[in-house]
KETI-614644 format. One line per 4 residues: number of its first residue (from 1); for each residue x, y, z of N, C-alpha, C. Coordinates in Angstrom, 3 decimals. Layout:
N
NUM> X:Y:Z:X:Y:Z:X:Y:Z | ...
//
This chain:
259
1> -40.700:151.129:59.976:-40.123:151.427:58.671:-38.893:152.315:58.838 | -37.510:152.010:58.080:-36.897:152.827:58.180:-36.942:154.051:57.943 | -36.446:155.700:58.374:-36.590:156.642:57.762:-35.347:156.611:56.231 | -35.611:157.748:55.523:-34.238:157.722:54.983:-34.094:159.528:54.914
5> -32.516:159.186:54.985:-31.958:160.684:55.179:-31.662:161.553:54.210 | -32.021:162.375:53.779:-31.505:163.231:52.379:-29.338:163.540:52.408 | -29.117:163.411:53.468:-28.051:164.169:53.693:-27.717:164.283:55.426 | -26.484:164.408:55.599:-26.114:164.447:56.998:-26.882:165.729:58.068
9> -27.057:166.224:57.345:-27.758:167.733:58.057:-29.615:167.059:58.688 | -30.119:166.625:56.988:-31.069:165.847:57.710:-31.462:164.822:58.640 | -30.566:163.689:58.504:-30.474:163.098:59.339:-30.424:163.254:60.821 | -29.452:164.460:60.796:-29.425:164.895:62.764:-30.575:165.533:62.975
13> -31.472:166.411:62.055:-32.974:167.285:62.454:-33.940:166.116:62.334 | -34.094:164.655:61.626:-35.058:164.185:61.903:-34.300:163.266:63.404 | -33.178:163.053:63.417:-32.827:161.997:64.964:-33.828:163.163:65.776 | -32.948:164.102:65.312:-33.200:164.664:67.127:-35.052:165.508:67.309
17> -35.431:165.579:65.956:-37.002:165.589:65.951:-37.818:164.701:66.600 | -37.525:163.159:65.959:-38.318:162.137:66.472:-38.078:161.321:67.654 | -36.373:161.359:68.152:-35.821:160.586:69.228:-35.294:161.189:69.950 | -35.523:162.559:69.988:-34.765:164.035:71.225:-33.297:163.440:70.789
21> -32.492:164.396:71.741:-31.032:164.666:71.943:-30.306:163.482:72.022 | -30.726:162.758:73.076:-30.007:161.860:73.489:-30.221:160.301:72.247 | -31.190:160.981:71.354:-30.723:159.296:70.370:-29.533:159.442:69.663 | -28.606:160.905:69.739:-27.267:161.296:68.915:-26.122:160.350:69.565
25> -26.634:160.147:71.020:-25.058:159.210:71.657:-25.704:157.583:71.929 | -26.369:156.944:71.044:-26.788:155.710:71.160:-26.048:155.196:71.259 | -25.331:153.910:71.600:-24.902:152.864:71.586:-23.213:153.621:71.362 | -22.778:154.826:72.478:-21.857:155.406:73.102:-20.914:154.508:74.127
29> -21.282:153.786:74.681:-20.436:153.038:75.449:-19.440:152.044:74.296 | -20.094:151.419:73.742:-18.945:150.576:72.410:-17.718:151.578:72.135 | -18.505:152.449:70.995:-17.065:152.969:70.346:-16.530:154.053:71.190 | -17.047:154.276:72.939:-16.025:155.070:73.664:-14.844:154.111:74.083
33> -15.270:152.742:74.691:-14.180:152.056:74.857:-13.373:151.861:74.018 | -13.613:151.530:72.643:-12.854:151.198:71.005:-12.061:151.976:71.240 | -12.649:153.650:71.138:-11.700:154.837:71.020:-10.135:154.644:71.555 | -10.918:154.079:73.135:-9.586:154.353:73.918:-8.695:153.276:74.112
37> -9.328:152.356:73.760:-7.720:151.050:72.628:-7.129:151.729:72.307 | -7.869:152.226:70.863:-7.082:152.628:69.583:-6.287:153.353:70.095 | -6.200:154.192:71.153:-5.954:155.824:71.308:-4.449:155.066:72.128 | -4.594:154.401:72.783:-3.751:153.764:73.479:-2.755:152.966:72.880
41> -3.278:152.131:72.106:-2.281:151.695:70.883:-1.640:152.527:69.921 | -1.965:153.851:69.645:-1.562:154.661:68.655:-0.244:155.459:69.177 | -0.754:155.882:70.599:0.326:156.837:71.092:1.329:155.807:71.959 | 0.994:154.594:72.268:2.577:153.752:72.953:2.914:153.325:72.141
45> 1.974:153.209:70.632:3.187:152.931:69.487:4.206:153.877:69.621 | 3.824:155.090:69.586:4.315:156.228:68.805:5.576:156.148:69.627 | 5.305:156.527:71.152:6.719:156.423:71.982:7.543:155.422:72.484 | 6.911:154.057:71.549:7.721:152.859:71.584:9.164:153.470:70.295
49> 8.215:153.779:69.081:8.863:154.157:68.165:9.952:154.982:67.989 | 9.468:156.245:68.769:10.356:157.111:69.004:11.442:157.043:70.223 | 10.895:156.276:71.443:12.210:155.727:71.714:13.879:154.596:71.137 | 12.696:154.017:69.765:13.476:152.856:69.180:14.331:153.910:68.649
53> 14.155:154.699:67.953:14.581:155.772:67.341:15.906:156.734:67.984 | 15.170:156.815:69.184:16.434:157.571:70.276:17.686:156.493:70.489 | 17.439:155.551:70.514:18.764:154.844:70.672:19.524:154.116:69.350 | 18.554:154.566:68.586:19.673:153.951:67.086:20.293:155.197:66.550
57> 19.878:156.055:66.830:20.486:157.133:66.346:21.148:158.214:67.930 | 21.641:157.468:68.888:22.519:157.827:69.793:21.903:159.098:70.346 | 20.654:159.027:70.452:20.257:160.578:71.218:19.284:160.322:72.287 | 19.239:161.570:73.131:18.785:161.762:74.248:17.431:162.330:73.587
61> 16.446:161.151:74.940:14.968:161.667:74.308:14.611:162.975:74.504 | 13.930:163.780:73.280:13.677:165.159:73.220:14.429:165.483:72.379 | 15.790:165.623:72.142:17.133:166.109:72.141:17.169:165.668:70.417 | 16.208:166.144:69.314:16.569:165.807:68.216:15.787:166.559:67.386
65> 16.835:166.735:66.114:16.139:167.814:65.054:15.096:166.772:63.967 | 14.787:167.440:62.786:13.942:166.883:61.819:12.876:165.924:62.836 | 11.999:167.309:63.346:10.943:166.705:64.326:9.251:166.207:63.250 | 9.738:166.967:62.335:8.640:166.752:61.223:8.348:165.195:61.058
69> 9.611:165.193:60.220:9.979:163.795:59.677:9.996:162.581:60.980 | 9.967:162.837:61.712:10.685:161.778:63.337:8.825:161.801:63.644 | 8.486:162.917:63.314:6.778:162.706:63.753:6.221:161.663:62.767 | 6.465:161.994:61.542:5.504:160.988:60.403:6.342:159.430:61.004
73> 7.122:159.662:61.038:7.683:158.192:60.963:7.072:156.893:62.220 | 7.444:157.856:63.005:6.774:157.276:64.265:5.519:157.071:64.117 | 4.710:157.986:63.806:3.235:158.357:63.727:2.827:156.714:62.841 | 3.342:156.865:61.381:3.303:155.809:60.903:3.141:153.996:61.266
77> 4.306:154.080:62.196:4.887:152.970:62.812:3.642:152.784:63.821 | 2.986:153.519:64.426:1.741:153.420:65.258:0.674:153.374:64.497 | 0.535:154.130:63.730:-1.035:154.008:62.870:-1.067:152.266:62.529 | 0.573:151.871:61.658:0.043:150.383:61.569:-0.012:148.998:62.549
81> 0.523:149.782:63.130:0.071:148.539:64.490:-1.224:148.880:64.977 | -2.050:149.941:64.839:-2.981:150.175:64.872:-3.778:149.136:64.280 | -3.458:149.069:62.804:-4.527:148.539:61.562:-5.385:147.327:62.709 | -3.914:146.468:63.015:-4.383:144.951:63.099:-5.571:145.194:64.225
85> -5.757:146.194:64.883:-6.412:146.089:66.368:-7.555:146.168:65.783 | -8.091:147.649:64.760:-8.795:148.005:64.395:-9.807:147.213:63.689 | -9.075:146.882:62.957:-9.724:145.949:61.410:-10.644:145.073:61.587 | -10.889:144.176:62.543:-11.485:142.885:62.550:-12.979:143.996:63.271
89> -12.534:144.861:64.140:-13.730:145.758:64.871:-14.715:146.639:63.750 | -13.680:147.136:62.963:-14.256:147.517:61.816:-14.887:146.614:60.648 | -14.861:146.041:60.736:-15.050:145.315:59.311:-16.727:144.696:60.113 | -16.936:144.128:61.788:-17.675:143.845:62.177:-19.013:144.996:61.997
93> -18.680:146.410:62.390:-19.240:147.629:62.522:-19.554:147.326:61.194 | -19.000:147.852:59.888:-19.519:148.123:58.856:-20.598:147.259:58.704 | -20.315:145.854:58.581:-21.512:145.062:58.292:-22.352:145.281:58.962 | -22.557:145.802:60.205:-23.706:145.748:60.882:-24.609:146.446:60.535
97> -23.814:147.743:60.223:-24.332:149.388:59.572:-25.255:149.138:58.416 | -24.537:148.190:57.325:-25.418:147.989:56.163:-25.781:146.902:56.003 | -26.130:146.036:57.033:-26.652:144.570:56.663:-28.575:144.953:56.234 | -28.674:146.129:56.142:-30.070:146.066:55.473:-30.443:145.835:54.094
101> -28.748:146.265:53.220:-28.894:146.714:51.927:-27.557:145.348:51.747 | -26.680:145.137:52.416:-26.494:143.763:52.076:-26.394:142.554:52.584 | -25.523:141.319:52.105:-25.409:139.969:52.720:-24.583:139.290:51.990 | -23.703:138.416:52.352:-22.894:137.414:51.845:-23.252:137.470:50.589
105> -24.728:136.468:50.498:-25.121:136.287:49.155:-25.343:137.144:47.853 | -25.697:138.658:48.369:-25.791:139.381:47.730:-27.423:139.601:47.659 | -28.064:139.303:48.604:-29.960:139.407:48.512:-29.552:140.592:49.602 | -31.179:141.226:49.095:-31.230:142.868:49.855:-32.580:142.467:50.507
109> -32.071:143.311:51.849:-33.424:143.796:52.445:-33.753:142.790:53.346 | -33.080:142.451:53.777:-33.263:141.721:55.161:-32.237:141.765:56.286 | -32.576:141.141:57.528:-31.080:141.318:58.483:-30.286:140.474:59.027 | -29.123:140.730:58.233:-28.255:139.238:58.372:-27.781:138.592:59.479
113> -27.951:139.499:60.203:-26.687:139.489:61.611:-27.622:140.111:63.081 | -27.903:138.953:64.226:-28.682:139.700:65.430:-27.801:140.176:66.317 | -26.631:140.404:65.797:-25.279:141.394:66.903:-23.988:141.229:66.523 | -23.368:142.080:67.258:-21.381:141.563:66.963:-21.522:140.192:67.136
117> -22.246:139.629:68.216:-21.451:138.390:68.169:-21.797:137.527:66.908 | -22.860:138.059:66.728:-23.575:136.272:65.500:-22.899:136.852:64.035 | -22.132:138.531:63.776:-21.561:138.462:62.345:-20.080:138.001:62.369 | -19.769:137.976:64.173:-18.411:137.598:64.577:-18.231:136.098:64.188
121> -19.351:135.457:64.202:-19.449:133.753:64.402:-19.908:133.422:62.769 | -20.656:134.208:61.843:-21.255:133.677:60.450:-19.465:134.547:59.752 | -18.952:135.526:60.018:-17.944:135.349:59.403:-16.662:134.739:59.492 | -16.623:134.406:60.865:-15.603:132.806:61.018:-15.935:131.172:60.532
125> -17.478:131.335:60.284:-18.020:129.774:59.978:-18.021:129.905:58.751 | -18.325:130.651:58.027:-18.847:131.002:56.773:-17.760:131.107:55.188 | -17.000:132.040:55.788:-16.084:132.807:55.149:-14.793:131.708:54.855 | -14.112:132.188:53.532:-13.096:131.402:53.777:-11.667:132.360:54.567
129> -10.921:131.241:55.138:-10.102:131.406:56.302:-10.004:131.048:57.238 | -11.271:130.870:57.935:-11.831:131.098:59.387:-11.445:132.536:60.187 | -10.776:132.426:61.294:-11.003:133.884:62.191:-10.229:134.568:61.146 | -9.150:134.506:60.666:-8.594:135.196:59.300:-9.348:136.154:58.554
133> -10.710:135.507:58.653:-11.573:136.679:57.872:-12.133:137.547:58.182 | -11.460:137.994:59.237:-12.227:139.055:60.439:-10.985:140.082:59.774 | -9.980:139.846:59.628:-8.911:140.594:58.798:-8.932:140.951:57.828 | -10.164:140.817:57.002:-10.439:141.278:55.537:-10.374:142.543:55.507
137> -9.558:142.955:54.526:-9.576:144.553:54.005:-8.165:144.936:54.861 | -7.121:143.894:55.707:-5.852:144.282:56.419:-5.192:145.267:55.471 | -4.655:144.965:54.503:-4.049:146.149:53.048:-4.361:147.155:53.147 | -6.194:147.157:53.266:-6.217:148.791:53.158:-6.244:149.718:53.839
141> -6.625:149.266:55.791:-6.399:149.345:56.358:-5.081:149.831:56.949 | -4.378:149.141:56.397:-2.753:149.500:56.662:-2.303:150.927:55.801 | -2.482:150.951:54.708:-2.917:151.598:53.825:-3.445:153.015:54.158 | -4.479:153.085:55.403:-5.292:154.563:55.840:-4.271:154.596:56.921
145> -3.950:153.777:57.994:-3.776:154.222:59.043:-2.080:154.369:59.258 | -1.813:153.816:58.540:0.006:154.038:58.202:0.542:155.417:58.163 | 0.177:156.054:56.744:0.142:157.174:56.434:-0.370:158.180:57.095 | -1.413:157.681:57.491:-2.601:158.932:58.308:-2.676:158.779:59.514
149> -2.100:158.155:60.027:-1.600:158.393:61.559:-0.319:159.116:61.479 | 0.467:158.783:60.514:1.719:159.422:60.489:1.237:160.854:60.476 | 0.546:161.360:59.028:0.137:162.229:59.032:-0.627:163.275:60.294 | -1.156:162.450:61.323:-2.051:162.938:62.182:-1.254:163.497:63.561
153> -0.119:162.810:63.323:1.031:163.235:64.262:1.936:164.123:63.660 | 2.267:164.153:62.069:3.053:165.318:61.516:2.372:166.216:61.103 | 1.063:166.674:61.438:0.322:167.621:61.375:0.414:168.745:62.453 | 0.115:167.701:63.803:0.027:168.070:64.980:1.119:168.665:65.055
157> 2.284:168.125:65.242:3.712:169.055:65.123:4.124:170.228:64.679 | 3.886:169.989:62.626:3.813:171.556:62.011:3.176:172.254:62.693 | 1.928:172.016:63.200:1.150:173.135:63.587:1.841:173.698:64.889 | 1.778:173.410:65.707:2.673:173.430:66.909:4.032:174.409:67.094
161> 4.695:174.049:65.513:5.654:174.679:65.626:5.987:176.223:65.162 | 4.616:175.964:64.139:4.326:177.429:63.663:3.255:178.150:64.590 | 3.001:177.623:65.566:2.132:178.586:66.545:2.853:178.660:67.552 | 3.906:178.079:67.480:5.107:178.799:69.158:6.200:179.289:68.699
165> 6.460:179.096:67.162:7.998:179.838:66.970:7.473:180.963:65.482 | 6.455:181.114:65.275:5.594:182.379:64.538:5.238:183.159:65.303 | 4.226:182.723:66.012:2.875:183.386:66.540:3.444:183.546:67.622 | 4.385:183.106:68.796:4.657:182.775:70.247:3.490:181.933:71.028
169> 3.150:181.121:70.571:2.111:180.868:71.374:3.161:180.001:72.457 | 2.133:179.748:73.790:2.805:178.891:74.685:2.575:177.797:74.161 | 3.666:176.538:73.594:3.713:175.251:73.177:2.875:174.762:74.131 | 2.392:174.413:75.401:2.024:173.725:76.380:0.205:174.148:76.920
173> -0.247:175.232:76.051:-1.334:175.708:76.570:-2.198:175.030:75.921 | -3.489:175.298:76.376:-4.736:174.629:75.770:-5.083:174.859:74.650 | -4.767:175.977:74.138:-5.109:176.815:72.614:-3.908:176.021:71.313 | -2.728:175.811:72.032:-2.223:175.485:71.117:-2.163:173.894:70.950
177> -2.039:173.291:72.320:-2.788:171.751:71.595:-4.187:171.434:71.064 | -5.633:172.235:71.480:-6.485:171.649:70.594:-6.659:172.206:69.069 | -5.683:173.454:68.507:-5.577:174.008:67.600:-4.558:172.799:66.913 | -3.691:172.675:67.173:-2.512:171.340:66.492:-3.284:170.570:66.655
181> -3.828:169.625:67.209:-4.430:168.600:67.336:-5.395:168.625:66.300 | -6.408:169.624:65.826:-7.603:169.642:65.033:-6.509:169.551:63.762 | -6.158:170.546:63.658:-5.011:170.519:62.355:-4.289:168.865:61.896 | -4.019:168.392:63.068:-3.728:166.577:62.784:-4.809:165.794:62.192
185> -6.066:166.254:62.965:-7.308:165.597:62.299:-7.216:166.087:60.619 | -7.221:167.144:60.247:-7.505:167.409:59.030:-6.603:166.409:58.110 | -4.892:166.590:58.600:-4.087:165.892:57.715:-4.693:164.378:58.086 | -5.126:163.694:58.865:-5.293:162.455:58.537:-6.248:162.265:57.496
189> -7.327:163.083:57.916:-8.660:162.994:56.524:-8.180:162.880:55.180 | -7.355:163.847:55.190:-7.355:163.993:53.906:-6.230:163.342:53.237 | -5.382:162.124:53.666:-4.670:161.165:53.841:-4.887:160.220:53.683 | -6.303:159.791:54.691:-6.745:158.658:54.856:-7.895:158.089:54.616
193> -8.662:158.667:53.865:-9.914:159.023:53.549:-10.879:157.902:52.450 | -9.475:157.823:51.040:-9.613:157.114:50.245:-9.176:155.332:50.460 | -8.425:155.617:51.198:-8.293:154.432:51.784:-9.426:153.674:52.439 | -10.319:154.882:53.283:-11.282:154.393:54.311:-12.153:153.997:53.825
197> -12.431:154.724:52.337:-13.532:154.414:51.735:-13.162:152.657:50.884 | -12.183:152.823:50.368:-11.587:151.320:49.830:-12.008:149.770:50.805 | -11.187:150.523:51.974:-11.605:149.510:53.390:-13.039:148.902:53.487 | -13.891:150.186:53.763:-15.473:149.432:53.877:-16.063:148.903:52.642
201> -15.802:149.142:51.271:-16.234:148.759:49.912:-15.358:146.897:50.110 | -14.464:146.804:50.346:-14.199:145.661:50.894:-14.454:144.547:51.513 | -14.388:144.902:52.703:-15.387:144.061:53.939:-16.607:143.986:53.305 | -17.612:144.840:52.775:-18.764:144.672:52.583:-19.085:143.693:51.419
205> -18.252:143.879:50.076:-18.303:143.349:49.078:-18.578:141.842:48.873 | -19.616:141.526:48.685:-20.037:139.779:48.314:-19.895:138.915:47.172 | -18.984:139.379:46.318:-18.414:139.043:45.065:-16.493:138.784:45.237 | -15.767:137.952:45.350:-14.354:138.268:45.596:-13.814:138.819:44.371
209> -14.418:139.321:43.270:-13.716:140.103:42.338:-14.232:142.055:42.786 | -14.922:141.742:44.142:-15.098:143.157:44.094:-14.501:143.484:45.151 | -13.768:142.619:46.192:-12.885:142.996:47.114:-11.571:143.032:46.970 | -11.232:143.967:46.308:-10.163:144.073:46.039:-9.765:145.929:46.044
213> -8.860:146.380:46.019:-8.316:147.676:45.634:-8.839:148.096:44.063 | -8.350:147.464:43.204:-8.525:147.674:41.983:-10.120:147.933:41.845 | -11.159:146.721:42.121:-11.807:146.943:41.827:-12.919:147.935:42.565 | -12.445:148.672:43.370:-12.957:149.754:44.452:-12.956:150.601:43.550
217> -11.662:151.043:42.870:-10.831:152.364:42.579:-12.001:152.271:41.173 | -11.621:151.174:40.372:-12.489:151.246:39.093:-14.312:151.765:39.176 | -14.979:151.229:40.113:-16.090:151.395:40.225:-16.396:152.944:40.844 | -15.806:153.172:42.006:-16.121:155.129:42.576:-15.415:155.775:42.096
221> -14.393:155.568:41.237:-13.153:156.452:40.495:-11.935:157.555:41.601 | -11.616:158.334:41.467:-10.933:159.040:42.394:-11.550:159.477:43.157 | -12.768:160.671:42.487:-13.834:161.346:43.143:-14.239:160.482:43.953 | -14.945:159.336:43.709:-16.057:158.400:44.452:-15.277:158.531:46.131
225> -13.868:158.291:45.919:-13.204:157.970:46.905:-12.774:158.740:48.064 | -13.141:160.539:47.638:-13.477:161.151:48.507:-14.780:161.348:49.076 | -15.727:161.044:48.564:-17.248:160.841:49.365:-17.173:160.840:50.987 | -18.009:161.869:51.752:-18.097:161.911:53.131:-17.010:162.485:53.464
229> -16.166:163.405:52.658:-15.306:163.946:53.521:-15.359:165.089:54.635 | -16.367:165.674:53.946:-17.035:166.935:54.975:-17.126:166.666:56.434 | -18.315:165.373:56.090:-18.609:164.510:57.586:-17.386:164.266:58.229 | -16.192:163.883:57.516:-15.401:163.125:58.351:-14.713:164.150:58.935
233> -14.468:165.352:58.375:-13.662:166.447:59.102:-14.205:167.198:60.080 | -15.802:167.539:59.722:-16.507:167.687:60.930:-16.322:166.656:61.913 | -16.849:165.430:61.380:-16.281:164.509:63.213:-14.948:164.159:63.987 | -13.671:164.715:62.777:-12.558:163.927:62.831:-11.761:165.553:63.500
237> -12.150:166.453:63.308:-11.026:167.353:63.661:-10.923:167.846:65.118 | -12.343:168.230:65.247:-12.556:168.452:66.860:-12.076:167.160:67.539 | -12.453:165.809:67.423:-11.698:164.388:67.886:-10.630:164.950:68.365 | -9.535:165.073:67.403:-8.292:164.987:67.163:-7.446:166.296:68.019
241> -8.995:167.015:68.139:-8.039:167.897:69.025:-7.972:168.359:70.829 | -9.417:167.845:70.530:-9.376:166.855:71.741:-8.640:165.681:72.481 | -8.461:164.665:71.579:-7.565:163.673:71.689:-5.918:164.197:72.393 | -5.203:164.807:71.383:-3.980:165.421:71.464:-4.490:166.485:73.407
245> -5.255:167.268:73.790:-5.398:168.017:74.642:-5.423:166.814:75.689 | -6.403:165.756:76.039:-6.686:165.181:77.077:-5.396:163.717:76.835 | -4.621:163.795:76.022:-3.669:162.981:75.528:-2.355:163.875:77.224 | -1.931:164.929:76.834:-0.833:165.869:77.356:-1.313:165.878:78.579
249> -2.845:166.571:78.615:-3.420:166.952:80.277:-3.094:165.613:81.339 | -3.411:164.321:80.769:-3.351:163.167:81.381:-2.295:162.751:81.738 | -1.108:162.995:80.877:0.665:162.557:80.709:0.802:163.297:82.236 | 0.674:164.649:81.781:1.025:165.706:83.438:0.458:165.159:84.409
253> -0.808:164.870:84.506:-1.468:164.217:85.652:-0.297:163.041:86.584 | -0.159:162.043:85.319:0.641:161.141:86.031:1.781:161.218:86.102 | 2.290:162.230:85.245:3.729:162.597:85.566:3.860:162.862:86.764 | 3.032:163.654:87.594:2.736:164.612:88.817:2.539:163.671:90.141
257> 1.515:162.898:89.630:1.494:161.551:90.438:2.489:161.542:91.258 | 2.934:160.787:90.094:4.165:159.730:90.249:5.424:160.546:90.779 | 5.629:161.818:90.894:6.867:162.326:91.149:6.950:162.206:92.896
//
């Protein structure tokens, strides 16, 4: 029988009551590899971008002001090349998550799907489009990660810049990238949040008058649309600042390499 959780707090005291420690990193190998796509696609966007950038506007890389703005933009330009990678992975995940409570048809309480592969194969056979429909929810998607990647990189920056040209911190130390970095997490959350929630109300939705934007926004209202934000900043900020730290530590590595 399933348990059910009152709340995120409960949930981790009954995991780790009934299934010890280690049922918290279940099925850890998937979304560590995912991670490090995404992570990979996000940041050679970024310095695809920002090199496109260095040569339309005649400058030497490094060598440029309005670093704010040059961050969102770029940031942007990566978050949505992001979407397309993401989306079809996501949209698979979600269903999997709630195929207890739904299904195509709209009947509850059974399980639609015996893995990625068989919701990978009933939503290419099934669905209209074919593999196309692994792209459901692309809009909104584009939508979170556009902005909020931008954001997650013009976060990282402000912060950065007010902790080495305020505070003095050393730009290059450990304190001040996982401090900027967490600070990026926050601006994406709270950026990208409503979007995220739009995204999975989407994919999941078994009615095509309920996959839509409009009809997301109408049914959870504004509020609805921040739901889980707590969670997400708890999981999303430490990420992010992590990310940004072992992002730099790694660059040096092979910079060092390679010299």
């Amino acid at each position: 029988m399933m348990r059910r959780y009152r709340g995120p707090l409960d949930c981790l005291q009954q995991t780790v009551r009934h299934e010890g420690v280690s049922a918290l990193y279940k099925g850890l190998s998937g979304p560590l590899m995912a991670q490090a796509v995404y992570k990979a696609v996000m940041f050679g966007g970024f310095g695809y971008a920002s090199r496109q950038l260095d040569l339309a506007t005649y400058r030497e890389a490094g060598a440029h002001d309005q670093v704010l703005a040059r961050a969102f933009l770029c940031g942007s330009f990566a978050g949505t090349l992001n979407a397309f990678v993401v989306c079809p992975v996501e949209l698979v995940r979600t269903r999997l998550m709630v195929q207890q409570e739904w299904s195509p048809s709209g009947q509850r309480g059974g399980v639609v799907y015996r893995g990625a592969w068989d919701c990978i194969r009933q939503t290419v056979t099934t669905e209209a489009g074919g593999p196309a429909a692994l792209w459901r929810g692309l809009t909104s998607t584009i939508l979170r990660d556009g902005p909020g990647v931008g954001m997650w990189f013009g976060s990282f920056e402000a912060t950065k810049l007010i902790l080495t040209k305020s505070l003095e911190w050393d730009p290059v130390s450990n304190a001040t990238l996982l401090t900027s970095g967490a600070m990026g997490g926050v601006g994406f959350w709270l950026v990208a949040l409503p979007f995220d929630t739009i995204k999975s109300n989407i994919q999941t939705a078994h009615r095509a008058e309920d996959a839509s934007i409009a009809a997301v926004v109408r049914r959870l209202g504004l509020r609805g649309l921040y739901t889980g934000l707590s969670v997400s900043l708890v999981r999303g900020v430490p990420g992010a600042g992590i990310t940004f730290f072992a992002q730099k530590r790694a660059l040096d590595f092979f910079t060092q390499l390679s010299a």
